[in-house]
mmJSON file of the N, C-alpha and C atoms, coordinates in Angstrom:
{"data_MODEL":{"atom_site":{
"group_PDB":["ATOM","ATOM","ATOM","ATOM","ATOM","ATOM","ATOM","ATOM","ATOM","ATOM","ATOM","ATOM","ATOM","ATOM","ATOM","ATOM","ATOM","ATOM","ATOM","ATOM","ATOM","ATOM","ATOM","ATOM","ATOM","ATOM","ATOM","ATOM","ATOM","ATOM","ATOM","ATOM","ATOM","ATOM","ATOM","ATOM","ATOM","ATOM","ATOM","ATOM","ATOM","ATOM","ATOM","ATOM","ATOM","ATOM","ATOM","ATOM","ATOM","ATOM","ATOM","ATOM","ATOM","ATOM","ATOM","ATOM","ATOM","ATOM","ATOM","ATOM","ATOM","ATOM","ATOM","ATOM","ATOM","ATOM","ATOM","ATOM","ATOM","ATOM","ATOM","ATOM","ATOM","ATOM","ATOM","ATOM","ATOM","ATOM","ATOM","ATOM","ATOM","ATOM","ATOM","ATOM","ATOM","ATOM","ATOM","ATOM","ATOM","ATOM","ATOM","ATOM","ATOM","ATOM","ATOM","ATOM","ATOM","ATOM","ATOM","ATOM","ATOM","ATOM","ATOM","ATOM","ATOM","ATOM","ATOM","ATOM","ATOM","ATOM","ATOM","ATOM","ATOM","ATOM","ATOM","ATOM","ATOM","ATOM","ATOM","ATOM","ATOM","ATOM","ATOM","ATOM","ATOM","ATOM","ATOM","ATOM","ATOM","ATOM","ATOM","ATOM","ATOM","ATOM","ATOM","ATOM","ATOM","ATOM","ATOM","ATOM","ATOM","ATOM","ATOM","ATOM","ATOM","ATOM","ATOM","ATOM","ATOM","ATOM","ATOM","ATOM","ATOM","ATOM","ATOM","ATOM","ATOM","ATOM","ATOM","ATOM","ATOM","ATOM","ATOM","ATOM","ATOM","ATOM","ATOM","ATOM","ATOM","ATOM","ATOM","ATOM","ATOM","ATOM","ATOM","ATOM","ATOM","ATOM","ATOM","ATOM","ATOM","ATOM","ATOM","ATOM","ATOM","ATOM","ATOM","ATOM","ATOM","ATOM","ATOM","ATOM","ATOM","ATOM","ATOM","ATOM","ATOM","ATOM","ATOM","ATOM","ATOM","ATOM","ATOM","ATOM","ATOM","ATOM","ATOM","ATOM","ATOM","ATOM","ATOM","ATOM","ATOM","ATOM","ATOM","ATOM","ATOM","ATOM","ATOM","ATOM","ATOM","ATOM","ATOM","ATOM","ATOM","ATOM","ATOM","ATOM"],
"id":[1,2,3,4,5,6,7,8,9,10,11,12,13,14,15,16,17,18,19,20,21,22,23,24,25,26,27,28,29,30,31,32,33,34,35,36,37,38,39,40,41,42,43,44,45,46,47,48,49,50,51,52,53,54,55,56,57,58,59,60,61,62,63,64,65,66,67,68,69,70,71,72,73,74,75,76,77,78,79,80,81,82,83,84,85,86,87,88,89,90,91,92,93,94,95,96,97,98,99,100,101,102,103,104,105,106,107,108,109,110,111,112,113,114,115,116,117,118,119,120,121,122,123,124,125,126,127,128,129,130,131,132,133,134,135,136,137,138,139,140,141,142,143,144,145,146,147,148,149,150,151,152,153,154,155,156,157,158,159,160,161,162,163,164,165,166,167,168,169,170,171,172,173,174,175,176,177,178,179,180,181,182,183,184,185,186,187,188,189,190,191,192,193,194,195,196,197,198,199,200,201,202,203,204,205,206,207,208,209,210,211,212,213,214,215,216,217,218,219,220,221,222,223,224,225,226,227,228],
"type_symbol":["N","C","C","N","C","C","N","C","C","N","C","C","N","C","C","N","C","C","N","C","C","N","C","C","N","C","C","N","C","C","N","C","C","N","C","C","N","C","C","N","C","C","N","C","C","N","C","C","N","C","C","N","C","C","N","C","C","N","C","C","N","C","C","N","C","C","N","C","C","N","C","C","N","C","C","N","C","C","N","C","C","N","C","C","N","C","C","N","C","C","N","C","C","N","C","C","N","C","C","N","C","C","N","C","C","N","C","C","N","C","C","N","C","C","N","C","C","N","C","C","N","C","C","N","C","C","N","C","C","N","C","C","N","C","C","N","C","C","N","C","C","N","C","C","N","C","C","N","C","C","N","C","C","N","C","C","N","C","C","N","C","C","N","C","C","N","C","C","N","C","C","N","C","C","N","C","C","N","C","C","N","C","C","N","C","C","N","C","C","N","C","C","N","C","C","N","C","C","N","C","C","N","C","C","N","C","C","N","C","C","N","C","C","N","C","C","N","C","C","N","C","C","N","C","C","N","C","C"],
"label_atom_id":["N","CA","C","N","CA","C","N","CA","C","N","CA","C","N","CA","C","N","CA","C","N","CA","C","N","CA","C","N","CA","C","N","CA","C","N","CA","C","N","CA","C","N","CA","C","N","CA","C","N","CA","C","N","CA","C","N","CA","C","N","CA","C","N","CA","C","N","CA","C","N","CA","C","N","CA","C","N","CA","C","N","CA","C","N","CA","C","N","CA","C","N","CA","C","N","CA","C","N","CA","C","N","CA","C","N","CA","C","N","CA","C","N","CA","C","N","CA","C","N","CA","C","N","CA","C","N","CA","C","N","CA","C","N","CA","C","N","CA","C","N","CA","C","N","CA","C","N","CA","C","N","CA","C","N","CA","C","N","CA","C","N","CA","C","N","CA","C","N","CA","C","N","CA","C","N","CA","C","N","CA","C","N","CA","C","N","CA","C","N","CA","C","N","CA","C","N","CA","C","N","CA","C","N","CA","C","N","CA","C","N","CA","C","N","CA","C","N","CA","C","N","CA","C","N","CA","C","N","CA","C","N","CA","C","N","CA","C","N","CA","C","N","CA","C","N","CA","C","N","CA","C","N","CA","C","N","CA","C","N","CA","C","N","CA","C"],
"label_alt_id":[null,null,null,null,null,null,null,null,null,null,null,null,null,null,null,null,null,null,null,null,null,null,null,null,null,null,null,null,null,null,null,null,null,null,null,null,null,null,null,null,null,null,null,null,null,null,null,null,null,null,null,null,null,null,null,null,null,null,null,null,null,null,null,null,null,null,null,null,null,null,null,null,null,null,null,null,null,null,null,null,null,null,null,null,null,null,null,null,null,null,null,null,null,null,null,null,null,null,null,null,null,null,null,null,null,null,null,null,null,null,null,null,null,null,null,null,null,null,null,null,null,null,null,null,null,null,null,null,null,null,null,null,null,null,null,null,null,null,null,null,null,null,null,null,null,null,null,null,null,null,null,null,null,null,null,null,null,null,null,null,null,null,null,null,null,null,null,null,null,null,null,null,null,null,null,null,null,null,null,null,null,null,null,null,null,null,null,null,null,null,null,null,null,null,null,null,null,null,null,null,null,null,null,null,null,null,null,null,null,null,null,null,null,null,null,null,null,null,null,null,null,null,null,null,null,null,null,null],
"label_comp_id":["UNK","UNK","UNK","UNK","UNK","UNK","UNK","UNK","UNK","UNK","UNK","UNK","UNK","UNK","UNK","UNK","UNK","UNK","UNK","UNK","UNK","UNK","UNK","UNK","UNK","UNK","UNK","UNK","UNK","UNK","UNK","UNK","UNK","UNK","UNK","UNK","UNK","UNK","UNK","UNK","UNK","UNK","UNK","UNK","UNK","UNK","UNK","UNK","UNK","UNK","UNK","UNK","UNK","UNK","UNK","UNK","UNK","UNK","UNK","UNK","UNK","UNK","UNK","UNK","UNK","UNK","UNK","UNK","UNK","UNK","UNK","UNK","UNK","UNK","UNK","UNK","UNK","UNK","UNK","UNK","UNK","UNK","UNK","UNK","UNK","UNK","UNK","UNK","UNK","UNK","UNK","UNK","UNK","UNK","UNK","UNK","UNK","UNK","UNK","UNK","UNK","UNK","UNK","UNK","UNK","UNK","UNK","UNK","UNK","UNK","UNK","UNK","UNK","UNK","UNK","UNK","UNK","UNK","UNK","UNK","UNK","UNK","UNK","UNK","UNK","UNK","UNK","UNK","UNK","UNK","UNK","UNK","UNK","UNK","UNK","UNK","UNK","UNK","UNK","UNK","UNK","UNK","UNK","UNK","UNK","UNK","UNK","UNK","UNK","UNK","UNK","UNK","UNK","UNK","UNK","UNK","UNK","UNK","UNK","UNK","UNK","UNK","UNK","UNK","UNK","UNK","UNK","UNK","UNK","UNK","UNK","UNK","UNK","UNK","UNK","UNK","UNK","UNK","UNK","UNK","UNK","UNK","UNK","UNK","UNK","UNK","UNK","UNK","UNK","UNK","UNK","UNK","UNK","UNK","UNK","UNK","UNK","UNK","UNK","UNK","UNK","UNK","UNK","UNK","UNK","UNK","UNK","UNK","UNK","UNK","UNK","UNK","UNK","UNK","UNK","UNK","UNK","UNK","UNK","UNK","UNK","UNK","UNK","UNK","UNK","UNK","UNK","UNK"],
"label_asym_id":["A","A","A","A","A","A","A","A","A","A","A","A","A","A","A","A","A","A","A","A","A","A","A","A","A","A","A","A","A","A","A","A","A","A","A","A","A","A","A","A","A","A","A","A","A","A","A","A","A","A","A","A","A","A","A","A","A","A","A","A","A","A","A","A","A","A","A","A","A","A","A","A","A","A","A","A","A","A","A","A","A","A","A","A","A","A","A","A","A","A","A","A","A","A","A","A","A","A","A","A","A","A","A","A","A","A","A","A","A","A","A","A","A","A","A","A","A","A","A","A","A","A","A","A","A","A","A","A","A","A","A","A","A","A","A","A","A","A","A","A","A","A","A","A","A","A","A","A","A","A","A","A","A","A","A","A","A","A","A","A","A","A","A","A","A","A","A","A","A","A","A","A","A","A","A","A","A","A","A","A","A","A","A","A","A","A","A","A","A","A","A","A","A","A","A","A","A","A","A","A","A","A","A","A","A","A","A","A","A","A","A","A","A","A","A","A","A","A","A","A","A","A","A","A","A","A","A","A"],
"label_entity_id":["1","1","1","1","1","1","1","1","1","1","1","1","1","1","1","1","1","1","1","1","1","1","1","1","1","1","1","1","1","1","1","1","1","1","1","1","1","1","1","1","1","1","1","1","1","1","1","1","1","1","1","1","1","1","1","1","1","1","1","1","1","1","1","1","1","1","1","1","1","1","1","1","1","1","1","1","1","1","1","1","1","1","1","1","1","1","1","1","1","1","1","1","1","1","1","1","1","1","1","1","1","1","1","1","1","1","1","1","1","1","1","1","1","1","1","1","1","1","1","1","1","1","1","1","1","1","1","1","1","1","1","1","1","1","1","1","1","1","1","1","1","1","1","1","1","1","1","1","1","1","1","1","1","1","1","1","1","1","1","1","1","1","1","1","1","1","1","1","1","1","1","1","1","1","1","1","1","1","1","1","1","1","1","1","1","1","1","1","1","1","1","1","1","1","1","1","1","1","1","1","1","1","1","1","1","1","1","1","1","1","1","1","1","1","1","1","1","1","1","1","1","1","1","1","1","1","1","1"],
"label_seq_id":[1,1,1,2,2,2,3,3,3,4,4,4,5,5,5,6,6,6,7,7,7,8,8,8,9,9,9,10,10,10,11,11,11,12,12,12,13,13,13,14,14,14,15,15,15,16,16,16,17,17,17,18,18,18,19,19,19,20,20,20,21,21,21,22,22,22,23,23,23,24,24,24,25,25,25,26,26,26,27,27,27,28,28,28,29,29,29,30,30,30,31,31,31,32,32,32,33,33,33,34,34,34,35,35,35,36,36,36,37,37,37,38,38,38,39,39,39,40,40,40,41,41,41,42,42,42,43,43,43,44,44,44,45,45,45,46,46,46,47,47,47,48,48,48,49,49,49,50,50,50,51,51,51,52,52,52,53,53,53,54,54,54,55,55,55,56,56,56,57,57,57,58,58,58,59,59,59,60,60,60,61,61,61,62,62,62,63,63,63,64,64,64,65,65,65,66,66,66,67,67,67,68,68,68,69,69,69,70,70,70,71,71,71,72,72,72,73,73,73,74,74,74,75,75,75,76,76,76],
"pdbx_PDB_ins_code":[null,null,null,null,null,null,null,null,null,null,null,null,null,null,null,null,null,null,null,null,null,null,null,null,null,null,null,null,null,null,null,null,null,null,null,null,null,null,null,null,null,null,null,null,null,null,null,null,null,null,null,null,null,null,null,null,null,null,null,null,null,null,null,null,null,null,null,null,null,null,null,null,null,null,null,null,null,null,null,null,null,null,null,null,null,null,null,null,null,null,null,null,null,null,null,null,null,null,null,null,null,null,null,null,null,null,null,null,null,null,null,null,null,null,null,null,null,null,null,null,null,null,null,null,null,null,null,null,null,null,null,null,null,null,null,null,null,null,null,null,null,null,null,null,null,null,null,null,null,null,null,null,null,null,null,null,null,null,null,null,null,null,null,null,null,null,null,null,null,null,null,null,null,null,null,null,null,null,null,null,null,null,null,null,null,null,null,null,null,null,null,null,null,null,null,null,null,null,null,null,null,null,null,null,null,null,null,null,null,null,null,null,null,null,null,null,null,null,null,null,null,null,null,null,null,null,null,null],
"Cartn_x":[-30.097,-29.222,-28.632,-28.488,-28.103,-26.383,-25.896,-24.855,-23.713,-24.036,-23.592,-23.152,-24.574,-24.602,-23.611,-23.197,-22.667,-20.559,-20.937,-19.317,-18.998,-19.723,-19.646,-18.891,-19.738,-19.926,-18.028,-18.363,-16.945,-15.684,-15.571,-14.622,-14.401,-15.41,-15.228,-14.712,-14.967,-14.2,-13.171,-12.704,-11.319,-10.467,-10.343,-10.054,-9.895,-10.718,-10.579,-8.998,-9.901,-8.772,-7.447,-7.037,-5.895,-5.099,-6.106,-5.996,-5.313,-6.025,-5.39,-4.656,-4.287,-3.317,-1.604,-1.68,-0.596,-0.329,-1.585,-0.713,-0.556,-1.078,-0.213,1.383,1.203,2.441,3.4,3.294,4.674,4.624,3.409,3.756,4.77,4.368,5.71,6.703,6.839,8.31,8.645,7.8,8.814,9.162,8.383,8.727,9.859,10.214,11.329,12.434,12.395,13.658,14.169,12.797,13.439,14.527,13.566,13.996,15.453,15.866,17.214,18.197,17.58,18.365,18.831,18.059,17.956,18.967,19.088,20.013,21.301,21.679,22.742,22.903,23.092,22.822,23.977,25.031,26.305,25.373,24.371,23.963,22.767,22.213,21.155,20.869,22.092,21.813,21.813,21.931,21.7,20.537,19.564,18.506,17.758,17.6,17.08,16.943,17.843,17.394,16.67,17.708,16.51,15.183,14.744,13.362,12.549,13.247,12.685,12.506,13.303,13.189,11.481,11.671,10.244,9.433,9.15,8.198,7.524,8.406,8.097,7.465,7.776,7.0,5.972,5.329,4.091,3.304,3.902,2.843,2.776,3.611,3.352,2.491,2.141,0.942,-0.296,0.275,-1.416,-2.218,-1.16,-1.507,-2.564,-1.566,-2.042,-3.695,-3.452,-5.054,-5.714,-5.665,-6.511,-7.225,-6.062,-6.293,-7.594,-7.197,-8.095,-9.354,-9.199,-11.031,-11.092,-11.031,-11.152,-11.952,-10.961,-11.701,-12.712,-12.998,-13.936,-15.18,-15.351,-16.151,-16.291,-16.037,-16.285,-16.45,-16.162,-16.387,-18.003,-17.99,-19.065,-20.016],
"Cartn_y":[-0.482,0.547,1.318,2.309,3.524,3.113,3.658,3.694,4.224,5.704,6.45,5.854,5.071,4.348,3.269,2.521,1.587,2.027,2.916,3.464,4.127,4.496,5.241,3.459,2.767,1.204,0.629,0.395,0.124,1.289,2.492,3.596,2.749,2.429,2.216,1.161,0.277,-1.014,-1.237,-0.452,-0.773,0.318,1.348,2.124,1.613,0.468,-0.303,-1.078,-2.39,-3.194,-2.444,-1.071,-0.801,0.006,0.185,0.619,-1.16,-1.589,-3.586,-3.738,-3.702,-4.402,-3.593,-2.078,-1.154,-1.855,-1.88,-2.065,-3.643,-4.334,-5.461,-6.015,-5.177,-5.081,-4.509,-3.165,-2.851,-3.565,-3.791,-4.759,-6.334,-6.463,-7.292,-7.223,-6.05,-5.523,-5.097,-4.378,-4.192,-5.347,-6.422,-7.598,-7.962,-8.376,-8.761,-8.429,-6.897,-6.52,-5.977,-6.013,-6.127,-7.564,-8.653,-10.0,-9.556,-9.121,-9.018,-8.76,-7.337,-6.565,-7.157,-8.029,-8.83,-9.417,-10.101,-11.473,-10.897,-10.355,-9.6,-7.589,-7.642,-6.339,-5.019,-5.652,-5.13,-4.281,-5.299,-4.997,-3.864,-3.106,-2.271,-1.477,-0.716,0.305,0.069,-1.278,-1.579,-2.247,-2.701,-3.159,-2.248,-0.959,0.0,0.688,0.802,1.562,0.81,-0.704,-1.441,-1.102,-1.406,-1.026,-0.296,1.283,2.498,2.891,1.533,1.764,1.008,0.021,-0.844,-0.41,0.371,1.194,2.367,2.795,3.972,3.299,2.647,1.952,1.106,0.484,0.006,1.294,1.917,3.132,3.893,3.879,4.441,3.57,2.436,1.562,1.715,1.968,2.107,3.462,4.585,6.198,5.769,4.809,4.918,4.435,3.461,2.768,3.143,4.207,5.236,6.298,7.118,7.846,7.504,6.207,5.353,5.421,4.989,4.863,5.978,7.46,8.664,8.675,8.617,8.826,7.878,6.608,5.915,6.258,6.911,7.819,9.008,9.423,10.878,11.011,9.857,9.737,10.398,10.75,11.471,11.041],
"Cartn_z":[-9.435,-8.915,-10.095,-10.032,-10.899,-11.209,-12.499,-12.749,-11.43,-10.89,-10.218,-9.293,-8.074,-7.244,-7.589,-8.234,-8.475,-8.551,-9.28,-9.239,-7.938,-7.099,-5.823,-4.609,-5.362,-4.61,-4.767,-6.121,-6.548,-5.873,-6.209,-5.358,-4.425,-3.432,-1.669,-1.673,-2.237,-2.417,-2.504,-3.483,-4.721,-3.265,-2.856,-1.995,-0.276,0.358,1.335,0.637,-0.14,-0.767,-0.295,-1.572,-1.593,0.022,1.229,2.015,2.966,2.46,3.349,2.864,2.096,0.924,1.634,1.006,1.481,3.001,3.761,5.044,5.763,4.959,4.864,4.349,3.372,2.672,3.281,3.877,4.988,6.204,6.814,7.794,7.669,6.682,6.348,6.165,5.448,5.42,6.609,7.082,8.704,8.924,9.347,10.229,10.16,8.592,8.181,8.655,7.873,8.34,9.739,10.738,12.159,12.561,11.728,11.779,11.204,10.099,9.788,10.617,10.982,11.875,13.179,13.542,15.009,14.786,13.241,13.19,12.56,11.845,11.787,11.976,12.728,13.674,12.662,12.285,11.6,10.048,9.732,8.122,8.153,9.746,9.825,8.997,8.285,7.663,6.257,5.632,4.218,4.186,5.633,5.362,5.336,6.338,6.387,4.98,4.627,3.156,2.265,2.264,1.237,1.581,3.116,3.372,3.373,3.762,2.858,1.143,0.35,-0.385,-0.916,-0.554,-0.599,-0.471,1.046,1.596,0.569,0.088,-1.013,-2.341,-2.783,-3.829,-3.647,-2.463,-1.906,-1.835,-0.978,-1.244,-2.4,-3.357,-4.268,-5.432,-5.413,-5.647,-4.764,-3.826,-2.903,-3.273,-3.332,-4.06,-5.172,-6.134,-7.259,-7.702,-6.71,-6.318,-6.167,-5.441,-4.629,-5.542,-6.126,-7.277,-8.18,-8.792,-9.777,-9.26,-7.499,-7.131,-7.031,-6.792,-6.825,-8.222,-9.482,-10.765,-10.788,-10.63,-11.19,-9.796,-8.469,-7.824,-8.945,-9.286,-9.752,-11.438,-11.779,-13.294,-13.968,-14.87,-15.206,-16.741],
"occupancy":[1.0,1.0,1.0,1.0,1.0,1.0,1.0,1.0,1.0,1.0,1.0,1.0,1.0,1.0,1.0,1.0,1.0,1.0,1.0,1.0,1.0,1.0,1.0,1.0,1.0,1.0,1.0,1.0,1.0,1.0,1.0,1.0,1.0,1.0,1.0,1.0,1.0,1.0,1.0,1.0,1.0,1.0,1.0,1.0,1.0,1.0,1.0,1.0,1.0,1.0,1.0,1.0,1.0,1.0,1.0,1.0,1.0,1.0,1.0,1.0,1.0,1.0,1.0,1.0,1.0,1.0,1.0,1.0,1.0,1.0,1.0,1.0,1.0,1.0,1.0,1.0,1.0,1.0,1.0,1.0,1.0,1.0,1.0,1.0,1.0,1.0,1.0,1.0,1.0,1.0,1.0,1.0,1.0,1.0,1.0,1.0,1.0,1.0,1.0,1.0,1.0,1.0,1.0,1.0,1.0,1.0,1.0,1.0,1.0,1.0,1.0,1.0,1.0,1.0,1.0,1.0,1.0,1.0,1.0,1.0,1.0,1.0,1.0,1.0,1.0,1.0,1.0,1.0,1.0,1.0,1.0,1.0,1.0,1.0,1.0,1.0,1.0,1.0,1.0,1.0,1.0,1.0,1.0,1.0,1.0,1.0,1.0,1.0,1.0,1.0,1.0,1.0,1.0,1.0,1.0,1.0,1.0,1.0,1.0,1.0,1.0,1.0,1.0,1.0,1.0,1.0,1.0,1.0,1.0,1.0,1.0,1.0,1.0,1.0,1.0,1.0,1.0,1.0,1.0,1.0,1.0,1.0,1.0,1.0,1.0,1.0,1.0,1.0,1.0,1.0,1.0,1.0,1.0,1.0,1.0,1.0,1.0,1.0,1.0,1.0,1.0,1.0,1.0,1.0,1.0,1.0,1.0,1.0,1.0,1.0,1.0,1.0,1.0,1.0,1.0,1.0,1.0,1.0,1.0,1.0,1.0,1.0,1.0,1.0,1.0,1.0,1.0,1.0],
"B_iso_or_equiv":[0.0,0.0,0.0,0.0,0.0,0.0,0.0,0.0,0.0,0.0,0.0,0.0,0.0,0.0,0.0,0.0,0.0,0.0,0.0,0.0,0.0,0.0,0.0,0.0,0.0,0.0,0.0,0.0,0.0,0.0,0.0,0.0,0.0,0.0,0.0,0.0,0.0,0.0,0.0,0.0,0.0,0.0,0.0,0.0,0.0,0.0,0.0,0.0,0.0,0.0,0.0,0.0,0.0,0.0,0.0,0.0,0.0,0.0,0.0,0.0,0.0,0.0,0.0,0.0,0.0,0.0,0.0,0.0,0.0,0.0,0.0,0.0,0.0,0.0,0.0,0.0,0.0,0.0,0.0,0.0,0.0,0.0,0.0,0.0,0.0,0.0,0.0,0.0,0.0,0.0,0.0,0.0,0.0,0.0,0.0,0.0,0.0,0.0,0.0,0.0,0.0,0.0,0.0,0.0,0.0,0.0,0.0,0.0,0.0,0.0,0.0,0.0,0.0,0.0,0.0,0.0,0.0,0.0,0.0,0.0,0.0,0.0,0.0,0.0,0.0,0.0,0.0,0.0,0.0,0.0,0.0,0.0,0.0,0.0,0.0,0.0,0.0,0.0,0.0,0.0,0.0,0.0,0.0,0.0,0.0,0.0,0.0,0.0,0.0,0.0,0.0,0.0,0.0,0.0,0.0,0.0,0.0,0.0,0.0,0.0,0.0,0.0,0.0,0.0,0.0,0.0,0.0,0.0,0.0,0.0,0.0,0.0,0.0,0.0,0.0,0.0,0.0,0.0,0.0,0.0,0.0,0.0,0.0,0.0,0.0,0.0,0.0,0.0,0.0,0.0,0.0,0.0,0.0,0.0,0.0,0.0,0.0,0.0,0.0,0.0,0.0,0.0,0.0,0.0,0.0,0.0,0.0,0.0,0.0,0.0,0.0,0.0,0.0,0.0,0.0,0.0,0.0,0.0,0.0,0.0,0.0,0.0,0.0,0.0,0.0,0.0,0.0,0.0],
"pdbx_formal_charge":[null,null,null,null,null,null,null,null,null,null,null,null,null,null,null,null,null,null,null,null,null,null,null,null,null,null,null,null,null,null,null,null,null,null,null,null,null,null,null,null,null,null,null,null,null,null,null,null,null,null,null,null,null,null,null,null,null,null,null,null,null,null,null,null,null,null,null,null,null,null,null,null,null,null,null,null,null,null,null,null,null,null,null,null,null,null,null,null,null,null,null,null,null,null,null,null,null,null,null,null,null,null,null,null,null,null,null,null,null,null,null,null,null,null,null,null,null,null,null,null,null,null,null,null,null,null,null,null,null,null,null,null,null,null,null,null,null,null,null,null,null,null,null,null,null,null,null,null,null,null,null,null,null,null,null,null,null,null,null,null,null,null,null,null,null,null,null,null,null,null,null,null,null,null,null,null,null,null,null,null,null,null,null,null,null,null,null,null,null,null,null,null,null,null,null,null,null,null,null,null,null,null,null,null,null,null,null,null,null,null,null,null,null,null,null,null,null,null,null,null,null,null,null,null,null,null,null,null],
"auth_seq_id":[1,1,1,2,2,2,3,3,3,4,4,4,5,5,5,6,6,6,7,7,7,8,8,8,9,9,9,10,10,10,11,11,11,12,12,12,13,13,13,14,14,14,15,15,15,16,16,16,17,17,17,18,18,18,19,19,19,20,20,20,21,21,21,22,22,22,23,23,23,24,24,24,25,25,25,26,26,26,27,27,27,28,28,28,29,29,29,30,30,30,31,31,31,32,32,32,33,33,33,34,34,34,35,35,35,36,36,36,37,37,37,38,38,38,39,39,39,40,40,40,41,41,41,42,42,42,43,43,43,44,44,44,45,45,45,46,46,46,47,47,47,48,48,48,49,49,49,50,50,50,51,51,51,52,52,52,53,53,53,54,54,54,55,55,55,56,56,56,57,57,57,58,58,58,59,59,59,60,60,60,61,61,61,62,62,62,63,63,63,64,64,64,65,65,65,66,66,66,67,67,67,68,68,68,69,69,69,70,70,70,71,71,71,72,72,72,73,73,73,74,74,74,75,75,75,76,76,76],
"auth_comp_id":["UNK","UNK","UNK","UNK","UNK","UNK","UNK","UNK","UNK","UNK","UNK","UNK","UNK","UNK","UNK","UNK","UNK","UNK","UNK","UNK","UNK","UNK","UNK","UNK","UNK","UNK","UNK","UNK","UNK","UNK","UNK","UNK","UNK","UNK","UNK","UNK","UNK","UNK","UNK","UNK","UNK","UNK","UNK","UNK","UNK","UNK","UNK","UNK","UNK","UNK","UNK","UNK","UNK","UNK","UNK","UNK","UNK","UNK","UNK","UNK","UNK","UNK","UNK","UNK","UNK","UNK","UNK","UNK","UNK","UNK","UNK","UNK","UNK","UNK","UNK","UNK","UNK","UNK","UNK","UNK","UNK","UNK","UNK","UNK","UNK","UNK","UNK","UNK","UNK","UNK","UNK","UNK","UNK","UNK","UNK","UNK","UNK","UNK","UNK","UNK","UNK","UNK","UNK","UNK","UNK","UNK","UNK","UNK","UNK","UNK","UNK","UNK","UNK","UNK","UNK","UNK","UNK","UNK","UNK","UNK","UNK","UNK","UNK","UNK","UNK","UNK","UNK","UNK","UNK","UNK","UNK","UNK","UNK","UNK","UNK","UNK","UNK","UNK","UNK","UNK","UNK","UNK","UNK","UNK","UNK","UNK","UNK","UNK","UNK","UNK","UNK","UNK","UNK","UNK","UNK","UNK","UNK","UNK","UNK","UNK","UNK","UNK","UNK","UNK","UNK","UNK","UNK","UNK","UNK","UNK","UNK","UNK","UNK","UNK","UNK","UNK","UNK","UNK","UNK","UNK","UNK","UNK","UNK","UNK","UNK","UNK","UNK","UNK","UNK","UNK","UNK","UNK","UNK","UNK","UNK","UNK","UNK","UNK","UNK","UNK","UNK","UNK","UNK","UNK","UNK","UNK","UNK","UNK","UNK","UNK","UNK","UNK","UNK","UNK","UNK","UNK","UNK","UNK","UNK","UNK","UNK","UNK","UNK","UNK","UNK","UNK","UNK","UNK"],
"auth_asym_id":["A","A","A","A","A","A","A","A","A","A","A","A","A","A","A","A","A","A","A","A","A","A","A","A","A","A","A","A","A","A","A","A","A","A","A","A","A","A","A","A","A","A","A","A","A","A","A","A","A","A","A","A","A","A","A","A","A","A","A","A","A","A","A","A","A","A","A","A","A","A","A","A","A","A","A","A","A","A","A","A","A","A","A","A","A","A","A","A","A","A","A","A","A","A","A","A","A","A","A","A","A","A","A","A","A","A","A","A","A","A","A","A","A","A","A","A","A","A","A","A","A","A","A","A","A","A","A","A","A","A","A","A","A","A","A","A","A","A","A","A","A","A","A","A","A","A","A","A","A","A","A","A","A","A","A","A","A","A","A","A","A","A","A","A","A","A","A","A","A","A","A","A","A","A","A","A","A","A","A","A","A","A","A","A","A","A","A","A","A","A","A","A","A","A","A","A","A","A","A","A","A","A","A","A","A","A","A","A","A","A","A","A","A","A","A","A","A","A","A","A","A","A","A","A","A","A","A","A"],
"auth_atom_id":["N","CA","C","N","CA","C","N","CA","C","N","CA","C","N","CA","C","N","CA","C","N","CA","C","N","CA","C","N","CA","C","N","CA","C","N","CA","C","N","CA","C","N","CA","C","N","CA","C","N","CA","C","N","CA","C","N","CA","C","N","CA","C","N","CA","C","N","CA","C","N","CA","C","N","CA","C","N","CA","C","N","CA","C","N","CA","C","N","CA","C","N","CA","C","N","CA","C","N","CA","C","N","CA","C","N","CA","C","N","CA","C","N","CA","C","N","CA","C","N","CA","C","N","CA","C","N","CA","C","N","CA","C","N","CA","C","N","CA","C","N","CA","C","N","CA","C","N","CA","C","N","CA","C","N","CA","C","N","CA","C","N","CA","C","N","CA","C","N","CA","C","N","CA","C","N","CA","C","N","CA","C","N","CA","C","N","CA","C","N","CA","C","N","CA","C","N","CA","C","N","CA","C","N","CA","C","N","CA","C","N","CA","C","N","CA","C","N","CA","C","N","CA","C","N","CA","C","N","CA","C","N","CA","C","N","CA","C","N","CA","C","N","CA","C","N","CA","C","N","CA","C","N","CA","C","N","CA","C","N","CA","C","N","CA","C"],
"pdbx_PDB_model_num":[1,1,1,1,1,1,1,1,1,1,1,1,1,1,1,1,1,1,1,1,1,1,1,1,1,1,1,1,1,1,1,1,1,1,1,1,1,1,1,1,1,1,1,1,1,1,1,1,1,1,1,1,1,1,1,1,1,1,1,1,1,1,1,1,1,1,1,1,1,1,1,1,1,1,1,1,1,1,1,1,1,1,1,1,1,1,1,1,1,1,1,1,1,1,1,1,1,1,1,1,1,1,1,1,1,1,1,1,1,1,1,1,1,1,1,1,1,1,1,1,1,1,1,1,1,1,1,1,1,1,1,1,1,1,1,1,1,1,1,1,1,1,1,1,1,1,1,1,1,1,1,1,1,1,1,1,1,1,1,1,1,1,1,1,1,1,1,1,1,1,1,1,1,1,1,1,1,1,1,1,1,1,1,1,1,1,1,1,1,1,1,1,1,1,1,1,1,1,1,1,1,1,1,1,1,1,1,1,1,1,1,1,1,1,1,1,1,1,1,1,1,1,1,1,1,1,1,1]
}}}
């Protein structure tokens, strides 16, 4: 198999991965902090942010993942 073929291989890969990964990762975080929220109902709005804050930096690893298989697809 050709170089090309092979980095095209890897992209799809590395790009699934970071596609499971991201949404495993907030799925947990939701869970949680529904679980929080359930159990102390008073603290919603300091879990909520913590959790938007999380949320934003998972995905901003998953972006970044993504990006990478972009370049290593298109590398030349």
């Amino acid at each position: 198999m050709d170089p090309k073929g092979l980095a095209f291989l890897g992209a799809g890969f590395g790009a699934g991965l970071a596609a499971i990964g991201v949404g495993i990762g907030i799925g947990r975080l939701a869970a949680n902090a529904m679980d929080g929220i359930a159990r102390q109902p008073q603290s919603a709005g300091t879990i909520q942010t913590a959790m938007l804050i999380a949320a934003g930096l998972i995905e901003g690893v998953g972006l970044f993942a993504l990006v990478i298989c972009i370049l290593l697809a298109f590398k030349g």
